[in-house]
N, C-alpha and C positions, 0 to 999 in steps of 0.2 A: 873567236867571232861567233856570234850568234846568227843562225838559218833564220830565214824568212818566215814569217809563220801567217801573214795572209795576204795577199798579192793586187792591187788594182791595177787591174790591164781597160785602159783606154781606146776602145778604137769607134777607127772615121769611119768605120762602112766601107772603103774601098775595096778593091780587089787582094789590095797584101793584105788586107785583114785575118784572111785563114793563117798561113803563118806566123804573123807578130801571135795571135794566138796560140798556137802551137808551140812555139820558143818560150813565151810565158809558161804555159802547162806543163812542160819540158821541165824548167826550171823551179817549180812548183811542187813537182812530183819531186825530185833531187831533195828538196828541204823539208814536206813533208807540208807542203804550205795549203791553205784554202786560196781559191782564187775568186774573186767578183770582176765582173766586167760591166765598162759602162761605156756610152755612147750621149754626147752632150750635141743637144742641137743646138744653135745658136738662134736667137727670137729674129724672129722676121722682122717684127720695128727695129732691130738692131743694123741690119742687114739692109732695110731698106733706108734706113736714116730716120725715121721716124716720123717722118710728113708726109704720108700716103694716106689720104682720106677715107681709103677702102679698109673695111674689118678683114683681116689676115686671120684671123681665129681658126678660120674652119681650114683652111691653109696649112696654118701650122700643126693641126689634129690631125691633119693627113701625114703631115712629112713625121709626127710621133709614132702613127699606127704603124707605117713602113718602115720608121727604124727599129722601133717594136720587132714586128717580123724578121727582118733581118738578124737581129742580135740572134733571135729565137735559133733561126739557120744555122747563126754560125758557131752557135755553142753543140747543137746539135752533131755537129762535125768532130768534133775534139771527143778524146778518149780519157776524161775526166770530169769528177762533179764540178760545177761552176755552183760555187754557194749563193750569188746574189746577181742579176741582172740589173741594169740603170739605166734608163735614159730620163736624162736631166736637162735642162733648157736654161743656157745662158751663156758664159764666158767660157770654151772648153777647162783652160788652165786652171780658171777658178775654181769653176766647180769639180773639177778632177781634186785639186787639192783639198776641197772642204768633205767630199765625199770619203776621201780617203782618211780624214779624222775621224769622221763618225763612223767608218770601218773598222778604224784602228789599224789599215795598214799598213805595214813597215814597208811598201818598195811600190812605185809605182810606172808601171810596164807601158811604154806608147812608142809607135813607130816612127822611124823616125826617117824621111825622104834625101837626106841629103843634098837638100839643095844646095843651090851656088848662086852667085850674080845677083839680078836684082830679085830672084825671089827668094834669097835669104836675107835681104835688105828688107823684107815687109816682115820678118818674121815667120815661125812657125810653129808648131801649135808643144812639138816635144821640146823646142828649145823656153816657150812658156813656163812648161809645167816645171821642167829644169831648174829655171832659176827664180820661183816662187816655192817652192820646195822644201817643207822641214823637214822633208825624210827621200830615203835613196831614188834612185830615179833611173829606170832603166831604159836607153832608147836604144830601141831594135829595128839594126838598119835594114832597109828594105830597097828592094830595087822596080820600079813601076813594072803593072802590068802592060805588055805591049799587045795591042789590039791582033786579032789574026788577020 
């Protein structure tokens, strides 16, 4: 079997963020792999339904800048080069998987919550990318942060 040779790790900004990172890099470094991470906002017409008379633009500039920043943080943490940062705006799953063609990725790293009940009756964003998938898919179960 063939090692990994470039890695797209997915993440939401949360608080497991730093580890699903870490477990990717971890696994990265083991194969010898490059790693890119991205962060997909979802559009606000999307979100809001699209009938909100008010211009969202300047809205959505901001919620970019801030994931911007964050990503910047969280790569800054990890003890490895991140070859590519991404924040991209649309369908997480989709554009996780179209990213990672024009990557050329072979494996794509996203956390996965382990829901139950009715919130994995709405779906989730690792069980998406899962089963849209032409290539491996790695979900790295995580357990929430709990507030102090």
């Amino acid at each position: 079997m063939d090692s990994y040779k470039h890695i797209l790790v997915g993440l939401d900004l949360t608080g497991e963020c730093p580890d699903i990172l870490q477990k990717a890099v971890a696994l990265a470094q083991c194969c010898g792999a490059d790693v890119s991470v991205a962060h997909v906002i979802e559009p606000l017409t999307f979100a809001y339904g699209g009938d909100m008379p008010v211009d969202l633009s300047e809205i959505q500039d901001q919620l970019q800048l801030k994931a911007e920043q964050e990503l910047i943080r969280l790569v800054k943490q990890v003890d490895c080069k991140i070859e590519q940062q991404h924040i991209l705006v649309g369908q997480p799953a989709t554009e996780l998987h179209n990213l990672a063609q024009q990557l050329g990725a072979d494996l794509i790293a996203v956390g996965s919550h382990g829901r139950k009940g009715f919130a994995l009756l709405l779906g989730s964003t690792s069980n998406s990318v899962l089963h849209g998938a032409n290539r491996d898919v790695l979900a790295i179960r995580v357990s929430p942060t709990m507030p102090e």
